[in-house]
C-alpha positions in Angstrom: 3.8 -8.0 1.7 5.6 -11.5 0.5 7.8 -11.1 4.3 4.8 -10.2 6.3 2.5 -12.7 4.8 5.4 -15.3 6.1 5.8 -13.9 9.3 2.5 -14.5 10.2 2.6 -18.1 8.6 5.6 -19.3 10.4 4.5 -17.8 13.8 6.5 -14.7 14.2 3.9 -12.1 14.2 -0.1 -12.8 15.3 -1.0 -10.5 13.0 0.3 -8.9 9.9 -1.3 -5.6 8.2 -1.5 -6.0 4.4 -3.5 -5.2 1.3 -5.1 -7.3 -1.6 -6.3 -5.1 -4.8 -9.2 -6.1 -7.1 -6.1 -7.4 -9.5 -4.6 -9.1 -6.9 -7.9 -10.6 -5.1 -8.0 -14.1 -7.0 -4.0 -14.7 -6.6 -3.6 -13.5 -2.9 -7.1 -15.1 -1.7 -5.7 -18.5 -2.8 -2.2 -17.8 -1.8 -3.2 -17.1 1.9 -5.8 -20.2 1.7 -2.7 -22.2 0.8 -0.8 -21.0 4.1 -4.0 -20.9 5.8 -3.8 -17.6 6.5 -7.5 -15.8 6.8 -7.7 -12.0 5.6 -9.7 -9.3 7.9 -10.6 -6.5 5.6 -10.3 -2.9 7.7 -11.1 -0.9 4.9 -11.6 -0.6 1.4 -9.8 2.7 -0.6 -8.9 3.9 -4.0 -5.4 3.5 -5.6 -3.3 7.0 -5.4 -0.2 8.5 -6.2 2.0 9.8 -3.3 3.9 13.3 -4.5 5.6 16.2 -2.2 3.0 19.3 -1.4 4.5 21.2 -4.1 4.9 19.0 -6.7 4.0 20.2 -10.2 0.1 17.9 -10.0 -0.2 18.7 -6.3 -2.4 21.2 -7.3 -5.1 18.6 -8.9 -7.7 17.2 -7.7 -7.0 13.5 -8.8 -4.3 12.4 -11.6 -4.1 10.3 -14.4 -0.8 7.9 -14.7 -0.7 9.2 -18.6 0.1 12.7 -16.3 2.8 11.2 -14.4 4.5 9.1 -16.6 6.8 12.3 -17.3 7.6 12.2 -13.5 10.0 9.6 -12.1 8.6 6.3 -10.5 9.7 5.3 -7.2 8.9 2.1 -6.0 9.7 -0.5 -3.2 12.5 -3.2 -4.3 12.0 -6.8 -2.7 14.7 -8.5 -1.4 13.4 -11.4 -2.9 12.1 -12.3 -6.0 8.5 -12.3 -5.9 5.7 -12.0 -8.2 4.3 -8.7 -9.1 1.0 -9.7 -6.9 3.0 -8.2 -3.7 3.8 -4.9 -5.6 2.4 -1.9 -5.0 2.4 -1.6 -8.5 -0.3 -4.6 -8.6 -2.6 -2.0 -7.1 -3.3 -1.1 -11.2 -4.0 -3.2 -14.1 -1.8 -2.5 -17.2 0.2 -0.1 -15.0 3.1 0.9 -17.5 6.2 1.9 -15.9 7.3 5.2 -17.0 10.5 6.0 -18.5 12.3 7.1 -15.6 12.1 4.1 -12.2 13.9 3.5 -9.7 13.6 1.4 -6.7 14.4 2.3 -2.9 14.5 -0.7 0.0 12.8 1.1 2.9 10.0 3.9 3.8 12.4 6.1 4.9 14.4 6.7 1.7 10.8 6.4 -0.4 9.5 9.2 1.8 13.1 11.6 1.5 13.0 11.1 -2.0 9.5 11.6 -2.4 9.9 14.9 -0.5 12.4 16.2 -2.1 12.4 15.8 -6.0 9.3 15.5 -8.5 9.4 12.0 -8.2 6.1 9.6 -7.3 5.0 6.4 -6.0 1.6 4.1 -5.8 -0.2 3.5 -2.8 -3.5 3.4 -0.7 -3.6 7.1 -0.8 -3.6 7.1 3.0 -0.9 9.8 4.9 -1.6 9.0 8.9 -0.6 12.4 11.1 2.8 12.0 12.0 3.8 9.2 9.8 5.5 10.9 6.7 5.3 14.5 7.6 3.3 17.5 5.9 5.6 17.6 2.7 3.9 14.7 1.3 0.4 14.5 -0.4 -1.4 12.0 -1.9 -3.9 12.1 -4.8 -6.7 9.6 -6.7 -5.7 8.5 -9.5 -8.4 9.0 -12.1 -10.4 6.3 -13.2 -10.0 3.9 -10.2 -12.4 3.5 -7.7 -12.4 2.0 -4.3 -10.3 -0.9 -5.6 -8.0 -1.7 -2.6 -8.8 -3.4 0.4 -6.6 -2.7 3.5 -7.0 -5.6 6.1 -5.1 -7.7 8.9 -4.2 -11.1 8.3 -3.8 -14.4 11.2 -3.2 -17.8 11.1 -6.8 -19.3 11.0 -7.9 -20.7 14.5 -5.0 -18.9 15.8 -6.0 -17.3 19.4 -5.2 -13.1 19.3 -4.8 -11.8 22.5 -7.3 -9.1 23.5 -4.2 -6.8 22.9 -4.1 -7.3 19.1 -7.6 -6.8 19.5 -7.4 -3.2 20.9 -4.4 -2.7 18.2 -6.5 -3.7 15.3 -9.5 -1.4 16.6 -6.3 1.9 17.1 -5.6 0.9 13.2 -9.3 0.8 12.3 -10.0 3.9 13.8 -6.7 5.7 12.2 -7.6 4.2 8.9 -10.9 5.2 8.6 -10.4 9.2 10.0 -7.8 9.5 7.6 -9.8 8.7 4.4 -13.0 10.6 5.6 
């Protein structure tokens, strides 16, 4: 999130497609005021765990993290040091890491590993046709309501083309028949 927040600030991208939890609201609303950077929200969701189809909990209907803190934990590893507010771990207050973490660097190895061994991760919940493939499922995580907004960031004043504009309305329109 820290990379795409800067891309956006320093001109490389228009737009930039992040999210900013009820933890994270304060600290990211007056992090992107300090760039000014303006925040679009798309949609709103509930925190999840992401698991393969067959995973031990896949049968549930919603999970607690007391559940899964007997599974492994896989989550993203920065390339920089930033602060946990650009985790997707910030998604939960007091989220306690379980005993067994590890970190990956990219979606790709995050969605093999996922796949493939008992292993889960944090995340909007939202699995887009085509994106990660059947073998992954995702699941509420008990307790937590619709607690994470999804939204588009831009430079404020910053002219969009109407071609971001048709983008943003493809994302809205993925985003929202997905959680539905």
């Amino acid at each position: 999130m820290h990379c795409v927040i800067n891309d956006v600030f320093n001109k490389k991208s228009d737009i930039g497609i992040i999210f900013i939890s009820n933890q994270t609201e304060k600290f990211m609303k007056k992090y992107l005021a300090s760039k000014n950077i303006e925040f679009n929200e798309i949609i709103c969701v509930s925190p999840c765990v992401f698991f393969r189809n067959t995973h031990p909990m896949a049968s549930k209907d919603s999970v607690t993290l007391e559940e899964m803190s007997i599974y492994p934990y896989a989550s993203f590893e920065s390339e920089t040091a930033t602060s946990i507010d650009f985790s997707e771990e910030a998604l939960l207050q007091n989220f306690s890491s379980t005993k067994k973490n590890f970190y990956v660097v990219d979606r790709g190895t995050m969605i093999n590993t996922l796949t493939h061994t008992d292993a889960f991760s944090i995340g909007t919940g939202i699995l887009s046709k085509g994106y990660a493939g059947q073998d992954l499922v995702s699941k509420p995580i008990t307790g937590h309501g619709k607690e994470v907004s999804i939204g588009w960031i831009r430079n404020m004043g910053q002219d969009i083309p109407e071609s971001i504009y048709i983008f943003i309305e493809k994302i809205k329109e993925v985003l929202h028949n997905t959680k539905s």
